[in-house]
C-alpha positions, 0 to 999 in steps of 0.5 A: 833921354840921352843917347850915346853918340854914334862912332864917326871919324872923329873918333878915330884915335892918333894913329902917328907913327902907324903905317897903312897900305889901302888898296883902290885908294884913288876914289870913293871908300879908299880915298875917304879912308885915306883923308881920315887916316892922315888927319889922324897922322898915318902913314898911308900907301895908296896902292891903285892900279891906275897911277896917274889917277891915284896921284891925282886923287893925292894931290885932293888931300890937304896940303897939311897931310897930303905928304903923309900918303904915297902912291904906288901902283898895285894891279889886283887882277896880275898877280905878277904886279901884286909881287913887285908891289910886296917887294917894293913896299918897306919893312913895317905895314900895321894895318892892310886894307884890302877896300879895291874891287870891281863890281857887276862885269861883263865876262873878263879874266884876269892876267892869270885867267880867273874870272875877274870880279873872284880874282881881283876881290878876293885872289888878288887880296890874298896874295897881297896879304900873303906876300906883306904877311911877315911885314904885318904887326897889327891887323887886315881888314877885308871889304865885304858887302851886303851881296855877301848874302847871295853869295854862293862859294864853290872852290870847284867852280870859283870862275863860274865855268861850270855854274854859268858866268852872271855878273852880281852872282859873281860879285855876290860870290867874291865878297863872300869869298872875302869874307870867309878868307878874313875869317880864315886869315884870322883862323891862322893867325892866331895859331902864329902867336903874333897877335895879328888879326883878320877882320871884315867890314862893309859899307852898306849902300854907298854911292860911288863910281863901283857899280858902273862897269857892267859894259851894260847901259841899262843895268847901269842906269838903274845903280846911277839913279841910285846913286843920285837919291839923296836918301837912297845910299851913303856918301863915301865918307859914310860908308868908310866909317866901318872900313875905319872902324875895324882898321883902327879900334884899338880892342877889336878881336879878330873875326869881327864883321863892322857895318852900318847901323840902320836899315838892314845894314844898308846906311848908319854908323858903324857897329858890330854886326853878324854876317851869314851862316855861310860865311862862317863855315870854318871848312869851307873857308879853310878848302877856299884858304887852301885852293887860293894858296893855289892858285896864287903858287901855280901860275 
C-alpha cells in the first residue's frame, strides 16, 4: 500500500525575498530552523541573547547561505533590550518566530522583576511581537511544548508569588501562556484586516541543551540521560519541522497548533494537532493579553 510521505524540510517552499526574525537562533531548534530557512533563500535575523555565541553559530551555517542571516542581540528577559532590538530592526519582518526559552530554573527574575521562565517565554515574546507588530506582513509563530498540559495560568499570580515557585510548574505554565497568547495575538489580528496570523507549534521530545539549567545536578542528570538514548527524543532538526511547518505553509489559518505525529506528540513529522481545552479558553487568554500589555507598559 502507498503512503503519502511525511512533510520534512524538504518541503519547505522558496522563501526568497522573505525576511525572518527567529529568536534564541544560536542553538538546538532556532539554529535548525535557521539553516532550513536559508537553504530556501530567507532572509533570517538571529536574535540571541549572547552575541558572541550566536555569531559563532552563524559562522556553522554553509558558506553558501551563511550571508543570508544576521545576528543581533536581543535579551528576552530586559524588556529594555527587547525595545532597542525593535527600533533596530528594518521596515519589513513576514514572519516572527518567537522559538527562545529557558526551561526548569531555580527562582530567578528577570530585569523588571517577573519570574523568569513567564518573563522571557512568554512576556518577552510578547512585547517583541507587540513592538514589530506594525512591521509584520505575514505571520508569529509561538513555541509551545507538550508541558503546556500541566500548565496552570493565573494572571493574579503569574510569577507564582502566591502559589508557590516550582521549577516545571513554572515552565508548564509559560508555555501555556504561550500558547493562549498566540491563540489571543491571532483573535485580534483578525479584527485589523491585514491578514496577519498567530500560530503555535511544538517540538515533541527534542534533545537540546533546553533542559540543563535547573542549577540542580540531579534533576539534570536525569534530562541528560534523555538526551543520550537515541530513541528517547528527536534531533533538533526533527523537532524544528513543526516550528517550519507553521512558519512557512502558505494556507495555514491562524490559531493552528503544529506537533510531531507520533507518540502522543512526543516525536514524528509535523501535522496539525489540538492543544488543551485550557489553552483554548478565549477569556482567559484575552485577561492574560490584557494583564502583558501591563506589564510590558508599566516598568
Amino acid at each position: 500500500m502507498n503512503r503519502t510521505p511525511r512533510w520534512s524540510a524538504s518541503d519547505v517552499t522558496d522563501q526568497t525575498g522573505r525576511t525572518f526574525v527567529v529568536t534564541g537562533a544560536n542553538a538546538g531548534i532556532g539554529l535548525a530552523t535557521t539553516r532550513a530557512l536559508v537553504a530556501r533563500g530567507a532572509q533570517v535575523v538571529m536574535a540571541c541573547r549572547n552575541l558572541e555565541k550566536a555569531e559563532a553559530a552563524r559562522a556553522t551555517l554553509p558558506a553558501a547561505t551563511r550571508d543570508l542571516a544576521l545576528a543581533r542581540r536581543l535579551d528576552l528577559a530586559d524588556l529594555d533590550s527587547v525595545d532597542e532590538f525593535v527600533a533596530g530592526t528594518g521596515d519589513r519582518v513576514d514572519v516572527l518566530i518567537n522559538n527562545a526559552g529557558v526551561m526548569n530554573l531555580p527562582p530567578s527574575r528577570t530585569a523588571q522583576g517577573h519570574e523568569m521562565q513567564f518573563g522571557v517565554n512568554a512576556l518577552g515574546h510578547h512585547a517583541l511581537t507587540q513592538g514589530l507588530l506594525p512591521r509584520l506582513t505575514d505571520r508569529v509563530v509561538w513555541l509551545g511544548s507538550l508541558a503546556h498540559l500541566r500548565g496552570r495560568v493565573d494572571t493574579d499570580d503569574l510569577s507564582m508569588d502566591l502559589r508557590g515557585y516550582r521549577p516545571m510548574a513554572a515552565y508548564a505554565n509559560s508555555k501555556l501562556a504561550c500558547i493562549m497568547l498566540a491563540y489571543e495575538w491571532n483573535r485580534r489580528l483578525g479584527r485589523d484586516g491585514r491578514g496577519i496570523r498567530s500560530m503555535a507549534a511544538h517540538p515533541g521530545y527534542t534533545t537540546t541543551e533546553l533542559i540543563r539549567q535547573s542549577g540542580r545536578p540531579t534533576a539534570d542528570r536525569f534530562f541528560e540521560l534523555g538526551n543520550s538514548i537515541s530513541w528517547a527524543g528527536l534531533t533538533p532538526e526533527m523537532g524544528a519541522l513543526s516550528v517550519l511547518y507553521a512558519a512557512t505553509v502558505p494556507d495555514l489559518p491562524g490559531a493552528t497548533f503544529v506537533g510531531p505525529d507520533r507518540l502522543g506528540g512526543l516525536k514524528g513529522h509535523p501535522k496539525i494537532a489540538r492543544s488543551s481545552a485550557s489553552s483554548r479558553d478565549a477569556r482567559v487568554g484575552a485577561a492574560l493579553f490584557e494583564r502583558c500589555t501591563e506589564m510590558v507598559a508599566f516598568r
